[in-house]
N, CA, C and O atoms as a GROMACS GRO file, in nm:
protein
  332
    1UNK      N    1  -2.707  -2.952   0.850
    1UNK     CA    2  -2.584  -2.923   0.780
    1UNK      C    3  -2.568  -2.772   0.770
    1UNK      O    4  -2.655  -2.709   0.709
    2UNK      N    5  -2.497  -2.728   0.808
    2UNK     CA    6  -2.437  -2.559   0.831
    2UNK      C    7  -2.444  -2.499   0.671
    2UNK      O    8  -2.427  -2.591   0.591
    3UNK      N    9  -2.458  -2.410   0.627
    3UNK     CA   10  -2.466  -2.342   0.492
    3UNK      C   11  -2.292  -2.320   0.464
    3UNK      O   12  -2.227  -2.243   0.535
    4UNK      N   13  -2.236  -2.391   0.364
    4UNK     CA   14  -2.145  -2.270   0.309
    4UNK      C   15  -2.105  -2.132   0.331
    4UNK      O   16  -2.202  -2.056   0.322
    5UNK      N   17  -1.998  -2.073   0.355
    5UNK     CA   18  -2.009  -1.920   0.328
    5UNK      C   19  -1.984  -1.937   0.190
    5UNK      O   20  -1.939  -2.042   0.144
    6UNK      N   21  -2.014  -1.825   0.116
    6UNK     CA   22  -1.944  -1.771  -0.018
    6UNK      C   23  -1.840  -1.645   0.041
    6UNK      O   24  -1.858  -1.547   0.112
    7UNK      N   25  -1.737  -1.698  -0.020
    7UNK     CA   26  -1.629  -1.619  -0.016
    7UNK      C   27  -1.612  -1.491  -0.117
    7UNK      O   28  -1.614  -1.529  -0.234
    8UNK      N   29  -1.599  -1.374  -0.104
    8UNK     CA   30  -1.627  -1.287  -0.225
    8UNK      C   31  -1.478  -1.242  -0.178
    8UNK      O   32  -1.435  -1.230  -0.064
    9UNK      N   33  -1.410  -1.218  -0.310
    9UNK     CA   34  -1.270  -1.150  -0.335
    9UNK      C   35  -1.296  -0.984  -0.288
    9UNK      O   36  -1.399  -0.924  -0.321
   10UNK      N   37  -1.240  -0.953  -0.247
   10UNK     CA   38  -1.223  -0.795  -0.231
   10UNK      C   39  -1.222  -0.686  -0.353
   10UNK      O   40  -1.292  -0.585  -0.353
   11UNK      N   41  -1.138  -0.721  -0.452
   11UNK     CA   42  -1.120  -0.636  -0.564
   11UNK      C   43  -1.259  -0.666  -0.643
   11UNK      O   44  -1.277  -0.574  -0.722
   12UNK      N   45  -1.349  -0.748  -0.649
   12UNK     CA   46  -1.456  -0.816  -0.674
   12UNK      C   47  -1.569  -0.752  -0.613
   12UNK      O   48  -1.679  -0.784  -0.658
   13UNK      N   49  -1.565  -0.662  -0.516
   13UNK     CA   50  -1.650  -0.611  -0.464
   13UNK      C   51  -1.730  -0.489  -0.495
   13UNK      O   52  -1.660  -0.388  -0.486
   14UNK      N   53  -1.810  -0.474  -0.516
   14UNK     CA   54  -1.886  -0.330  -0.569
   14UNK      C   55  -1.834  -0.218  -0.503
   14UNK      O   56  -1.750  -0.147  -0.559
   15UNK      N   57  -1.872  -0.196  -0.395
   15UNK     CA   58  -1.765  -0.091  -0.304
   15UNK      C   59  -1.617  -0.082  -0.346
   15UNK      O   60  -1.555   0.015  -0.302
   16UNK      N   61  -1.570  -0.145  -0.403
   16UNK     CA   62  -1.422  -0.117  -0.419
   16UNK      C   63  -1.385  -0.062  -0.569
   16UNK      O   64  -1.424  -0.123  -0.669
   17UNK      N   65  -1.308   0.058  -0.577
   17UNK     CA   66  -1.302   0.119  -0.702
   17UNK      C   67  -1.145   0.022  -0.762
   17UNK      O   68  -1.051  -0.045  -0.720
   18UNK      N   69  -1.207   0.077  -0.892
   18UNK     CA   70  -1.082   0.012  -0.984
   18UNK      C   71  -0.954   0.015  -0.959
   18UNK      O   72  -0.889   0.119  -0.962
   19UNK      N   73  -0.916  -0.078  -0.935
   19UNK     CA   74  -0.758  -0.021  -0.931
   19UNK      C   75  -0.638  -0.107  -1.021
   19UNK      O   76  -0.625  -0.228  -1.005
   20UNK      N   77  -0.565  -0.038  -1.106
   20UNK     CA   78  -0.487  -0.121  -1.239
   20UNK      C   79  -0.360  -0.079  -1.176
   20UNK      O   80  -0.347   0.006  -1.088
   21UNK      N   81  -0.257  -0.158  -1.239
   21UNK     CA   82  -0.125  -0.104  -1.246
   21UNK      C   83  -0.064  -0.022  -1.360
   21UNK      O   84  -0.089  -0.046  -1.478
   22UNK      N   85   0.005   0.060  -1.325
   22UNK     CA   86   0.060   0.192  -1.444
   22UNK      C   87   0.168   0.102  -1.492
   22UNK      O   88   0.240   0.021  -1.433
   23UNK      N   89   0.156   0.146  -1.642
   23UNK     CA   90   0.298   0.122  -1.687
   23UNK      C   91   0.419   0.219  -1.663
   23UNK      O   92   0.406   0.341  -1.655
   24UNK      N   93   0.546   0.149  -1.651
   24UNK     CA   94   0.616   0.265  -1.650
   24UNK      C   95   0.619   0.457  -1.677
   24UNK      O   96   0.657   0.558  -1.617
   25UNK      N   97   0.567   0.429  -1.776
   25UNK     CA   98   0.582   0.522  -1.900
   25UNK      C   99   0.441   0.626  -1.835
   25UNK      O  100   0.458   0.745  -1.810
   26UNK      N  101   0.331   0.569  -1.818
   26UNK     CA  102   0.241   0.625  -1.745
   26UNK      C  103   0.280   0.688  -1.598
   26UNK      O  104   0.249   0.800  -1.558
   27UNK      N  105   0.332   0.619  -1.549
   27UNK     CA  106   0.388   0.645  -1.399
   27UNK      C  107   0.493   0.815  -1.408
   27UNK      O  108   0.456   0.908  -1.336
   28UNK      N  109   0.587   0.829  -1.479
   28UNK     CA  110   0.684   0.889  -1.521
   28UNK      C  111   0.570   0.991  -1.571
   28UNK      O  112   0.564   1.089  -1.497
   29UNK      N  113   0.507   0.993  -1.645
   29UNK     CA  114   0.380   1.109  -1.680
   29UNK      C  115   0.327   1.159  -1.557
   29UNK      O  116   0.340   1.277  -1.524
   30UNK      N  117   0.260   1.063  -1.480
   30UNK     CA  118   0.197   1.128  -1.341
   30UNK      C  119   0.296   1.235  -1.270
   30UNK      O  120   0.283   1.349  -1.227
   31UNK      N  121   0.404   1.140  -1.278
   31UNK     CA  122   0.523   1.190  -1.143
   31UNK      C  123   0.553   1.351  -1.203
   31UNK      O  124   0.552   1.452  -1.132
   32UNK      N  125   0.581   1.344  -1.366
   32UNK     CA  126   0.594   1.479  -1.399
   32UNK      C  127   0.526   1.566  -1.420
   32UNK      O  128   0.551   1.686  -1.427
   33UNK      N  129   0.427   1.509  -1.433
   33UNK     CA  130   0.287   1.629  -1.382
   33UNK      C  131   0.266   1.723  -1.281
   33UNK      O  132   0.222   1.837  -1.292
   34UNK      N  133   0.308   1.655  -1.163
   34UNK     CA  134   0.249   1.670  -1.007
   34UNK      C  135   0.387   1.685  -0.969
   34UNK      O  136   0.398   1.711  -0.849
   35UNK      N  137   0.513   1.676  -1.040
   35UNK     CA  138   0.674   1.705  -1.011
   35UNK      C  139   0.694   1.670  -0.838
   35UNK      O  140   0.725   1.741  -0.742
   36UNK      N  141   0.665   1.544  -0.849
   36UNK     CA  142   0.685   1.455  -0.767
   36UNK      C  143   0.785   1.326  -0.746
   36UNK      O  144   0.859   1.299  -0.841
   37UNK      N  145   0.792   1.251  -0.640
   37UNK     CA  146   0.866   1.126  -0.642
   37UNK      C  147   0.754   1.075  -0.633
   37UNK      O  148   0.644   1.126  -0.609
   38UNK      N  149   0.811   0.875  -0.672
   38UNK     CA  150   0.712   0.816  -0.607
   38UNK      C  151   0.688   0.799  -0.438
   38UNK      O  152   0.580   0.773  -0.385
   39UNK      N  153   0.798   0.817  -0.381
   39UNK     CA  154   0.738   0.766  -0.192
   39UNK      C  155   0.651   0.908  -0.169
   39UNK      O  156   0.590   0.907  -0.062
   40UNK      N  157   0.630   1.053  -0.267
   40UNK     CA  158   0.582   1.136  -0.183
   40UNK      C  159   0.428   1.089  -0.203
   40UNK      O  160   0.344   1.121  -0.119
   41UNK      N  161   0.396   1.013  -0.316
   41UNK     CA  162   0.228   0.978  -0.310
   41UNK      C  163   0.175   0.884  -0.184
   41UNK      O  164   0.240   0.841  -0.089
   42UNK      N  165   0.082   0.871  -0.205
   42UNK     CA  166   0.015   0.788  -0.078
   42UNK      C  167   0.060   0.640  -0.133
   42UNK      O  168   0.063   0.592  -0.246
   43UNK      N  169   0.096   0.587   0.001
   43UNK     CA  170   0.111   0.439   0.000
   43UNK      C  171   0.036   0.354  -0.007
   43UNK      O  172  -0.079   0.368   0.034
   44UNK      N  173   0.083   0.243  -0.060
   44UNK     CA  174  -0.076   0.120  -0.052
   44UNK      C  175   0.052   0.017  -0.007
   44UNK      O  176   0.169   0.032  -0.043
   45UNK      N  177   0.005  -0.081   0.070
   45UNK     CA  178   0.103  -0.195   0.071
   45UNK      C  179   0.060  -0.267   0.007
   45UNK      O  180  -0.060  -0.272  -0.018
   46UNK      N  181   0.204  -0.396  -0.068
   46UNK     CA  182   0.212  -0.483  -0.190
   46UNK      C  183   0.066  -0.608  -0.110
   46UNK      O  184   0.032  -0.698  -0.186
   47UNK      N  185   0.022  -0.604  -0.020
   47UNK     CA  186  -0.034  -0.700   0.066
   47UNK      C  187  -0.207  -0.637   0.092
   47UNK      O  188  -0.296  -0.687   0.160
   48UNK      N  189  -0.207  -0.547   0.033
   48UNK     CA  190  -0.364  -0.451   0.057
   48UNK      C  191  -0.483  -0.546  -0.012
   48UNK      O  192  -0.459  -0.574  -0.129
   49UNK      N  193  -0.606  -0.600   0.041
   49UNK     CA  194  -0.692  -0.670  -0.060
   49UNK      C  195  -0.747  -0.642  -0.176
   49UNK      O  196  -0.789  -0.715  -0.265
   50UNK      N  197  -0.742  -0.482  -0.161
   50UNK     CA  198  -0.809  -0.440  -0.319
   50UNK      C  199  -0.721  -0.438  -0.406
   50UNK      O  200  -0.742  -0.369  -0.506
   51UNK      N  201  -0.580  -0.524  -0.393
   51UNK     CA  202  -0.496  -0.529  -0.504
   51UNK      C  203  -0.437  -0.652  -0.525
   51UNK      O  204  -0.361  -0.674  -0.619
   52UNK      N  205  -0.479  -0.759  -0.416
   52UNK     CA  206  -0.446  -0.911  -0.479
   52UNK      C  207  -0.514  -0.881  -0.590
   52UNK      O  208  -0.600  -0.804  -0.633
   53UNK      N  209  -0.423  -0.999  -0.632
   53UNK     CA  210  -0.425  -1.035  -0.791
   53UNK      C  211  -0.398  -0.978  -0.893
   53UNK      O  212  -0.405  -1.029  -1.005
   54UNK      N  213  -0.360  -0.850  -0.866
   54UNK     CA  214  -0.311  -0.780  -0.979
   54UNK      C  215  -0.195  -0.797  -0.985
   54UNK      O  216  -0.139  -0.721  -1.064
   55UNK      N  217  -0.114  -0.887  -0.918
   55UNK     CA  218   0.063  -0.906  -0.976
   55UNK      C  219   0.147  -0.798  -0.934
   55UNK      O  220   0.255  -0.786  -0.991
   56UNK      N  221   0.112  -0.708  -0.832
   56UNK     CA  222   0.180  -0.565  -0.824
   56UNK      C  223   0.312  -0.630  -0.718
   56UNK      O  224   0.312  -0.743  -0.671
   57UNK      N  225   0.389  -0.555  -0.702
   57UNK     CA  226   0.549  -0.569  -0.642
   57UNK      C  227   0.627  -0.411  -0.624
   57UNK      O  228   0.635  -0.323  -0.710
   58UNK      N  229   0.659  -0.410  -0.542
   58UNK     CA  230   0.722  -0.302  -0.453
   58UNK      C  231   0.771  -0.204  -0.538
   58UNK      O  232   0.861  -0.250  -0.608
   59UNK      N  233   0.747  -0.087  -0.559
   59UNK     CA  234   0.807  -0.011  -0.659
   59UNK      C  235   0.696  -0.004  -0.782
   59UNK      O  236   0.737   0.086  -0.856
   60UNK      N  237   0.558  -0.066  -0.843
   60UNK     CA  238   0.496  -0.036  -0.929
   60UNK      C  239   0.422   0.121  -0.831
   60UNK      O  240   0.438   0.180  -0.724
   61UNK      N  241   0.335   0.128  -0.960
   61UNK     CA  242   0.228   0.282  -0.924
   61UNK      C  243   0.097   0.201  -0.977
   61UNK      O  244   0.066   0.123  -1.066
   62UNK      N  245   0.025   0.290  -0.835
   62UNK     CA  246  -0.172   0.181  -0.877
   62UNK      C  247  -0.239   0.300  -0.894
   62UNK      O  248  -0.257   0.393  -0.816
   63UNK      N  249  -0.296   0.270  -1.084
   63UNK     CA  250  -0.410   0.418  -1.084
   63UNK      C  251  -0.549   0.340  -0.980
   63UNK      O  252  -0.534   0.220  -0.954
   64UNK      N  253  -0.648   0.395  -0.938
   64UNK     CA  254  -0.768   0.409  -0.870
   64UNK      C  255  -0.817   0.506  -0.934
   64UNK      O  256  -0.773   0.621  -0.938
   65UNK      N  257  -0.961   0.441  -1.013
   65UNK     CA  258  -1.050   0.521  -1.068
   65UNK      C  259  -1.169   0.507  -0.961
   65UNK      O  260  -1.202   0.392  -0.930
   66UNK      N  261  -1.228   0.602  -0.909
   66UNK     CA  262  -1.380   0.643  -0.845
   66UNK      C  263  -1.481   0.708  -0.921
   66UNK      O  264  -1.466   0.795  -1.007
   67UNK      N  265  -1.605   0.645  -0.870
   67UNK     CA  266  -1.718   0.736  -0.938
   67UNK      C  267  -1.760   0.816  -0.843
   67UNK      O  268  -1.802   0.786  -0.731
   68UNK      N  269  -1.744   0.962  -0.914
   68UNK     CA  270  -1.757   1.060  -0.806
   68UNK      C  271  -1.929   1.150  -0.865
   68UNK      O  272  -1.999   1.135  -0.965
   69UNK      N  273  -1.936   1.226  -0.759
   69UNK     CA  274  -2.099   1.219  -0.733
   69UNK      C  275  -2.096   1.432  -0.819
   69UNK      O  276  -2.180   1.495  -0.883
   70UNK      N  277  -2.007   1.453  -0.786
   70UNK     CA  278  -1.950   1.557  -0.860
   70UNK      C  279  -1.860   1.607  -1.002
   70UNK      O  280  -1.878   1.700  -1.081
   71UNK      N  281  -1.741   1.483  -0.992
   71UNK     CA  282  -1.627   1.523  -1.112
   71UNK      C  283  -1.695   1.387  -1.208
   71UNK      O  284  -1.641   1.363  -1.316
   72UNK      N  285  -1.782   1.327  -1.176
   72UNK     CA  286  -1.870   1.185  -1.219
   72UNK      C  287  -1.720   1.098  -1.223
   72UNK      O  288  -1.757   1.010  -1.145
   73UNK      N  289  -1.628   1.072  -1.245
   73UNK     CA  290  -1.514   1.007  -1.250
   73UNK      C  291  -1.403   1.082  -1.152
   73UNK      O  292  -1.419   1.204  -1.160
   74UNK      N  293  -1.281   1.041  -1.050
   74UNK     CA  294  -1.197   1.058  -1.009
   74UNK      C  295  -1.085   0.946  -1.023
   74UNK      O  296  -1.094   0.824  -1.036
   75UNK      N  297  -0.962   1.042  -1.015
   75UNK     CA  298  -0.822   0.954  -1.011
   75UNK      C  299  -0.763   0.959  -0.935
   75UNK      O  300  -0.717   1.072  -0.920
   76UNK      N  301  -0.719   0.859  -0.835
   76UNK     CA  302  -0.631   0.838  -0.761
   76UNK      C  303  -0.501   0.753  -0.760
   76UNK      O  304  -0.514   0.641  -0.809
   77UNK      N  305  -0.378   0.787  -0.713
   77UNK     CA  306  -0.240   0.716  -0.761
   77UNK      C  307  -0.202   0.696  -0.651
   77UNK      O  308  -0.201   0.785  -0.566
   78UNK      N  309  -0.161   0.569  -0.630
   78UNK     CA  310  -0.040   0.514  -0.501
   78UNK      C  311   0.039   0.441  -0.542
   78UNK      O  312   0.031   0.374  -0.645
   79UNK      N  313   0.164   0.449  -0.433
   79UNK     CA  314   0.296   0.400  -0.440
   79UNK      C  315   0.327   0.253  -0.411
   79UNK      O  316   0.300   0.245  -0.292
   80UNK      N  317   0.356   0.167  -0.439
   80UNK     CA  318   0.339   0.001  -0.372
   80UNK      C  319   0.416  -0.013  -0.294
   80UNK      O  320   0.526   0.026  -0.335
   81UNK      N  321   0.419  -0.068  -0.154
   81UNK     CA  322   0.558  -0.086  -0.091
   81UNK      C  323   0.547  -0.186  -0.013
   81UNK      O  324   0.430  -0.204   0.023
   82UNK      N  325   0.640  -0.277   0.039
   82UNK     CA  326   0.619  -0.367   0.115
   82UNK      C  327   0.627  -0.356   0.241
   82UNK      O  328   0.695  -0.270   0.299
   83UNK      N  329   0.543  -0.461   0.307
   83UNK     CA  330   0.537  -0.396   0.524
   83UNK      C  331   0.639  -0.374   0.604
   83UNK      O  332   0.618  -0.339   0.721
   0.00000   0.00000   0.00000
């Protein structure tokens, strides 16, 4: 009888850093920080695995927290968009 795979989720994965959705209100803080739009940040598509399941839809903003080996924490922000 062949073994099972175990299926492991992507966002579930140790290698993969946090990634939440901004609230509005947060988003509008970033953007005026960095006096930006949202399409000028980096893109993620609504379809990327490290963001099933978070409910995201075209037009939210995804913070990405990293553990960095230097700043011990980093932030990263992308734009959601569809393919």
């Amino acid at each position: 009888m062949a073994a099972k795979k175990q299926r492991i989720l992507v966002p579930d994965h140790d290698y993969v850093p946090k990634h939440e959705i901004m609230s509005k209100n947060e988003a509008e803080e970033v953007l005026e920080r960095y006096h930006c739009n949202p399409t000028e940040l980096p893109l993620i598509l609504v379809d990327d695995p490290a963001i099933v399941g978070l409910g995201v839809k075209p037009g939210d903003m995804i913070r990405i927290t990293r553990a960095s080996s230097t700043a011990g924490q980093s932030t990263y922000y992308r734009y959601v968009v569809e393919v």
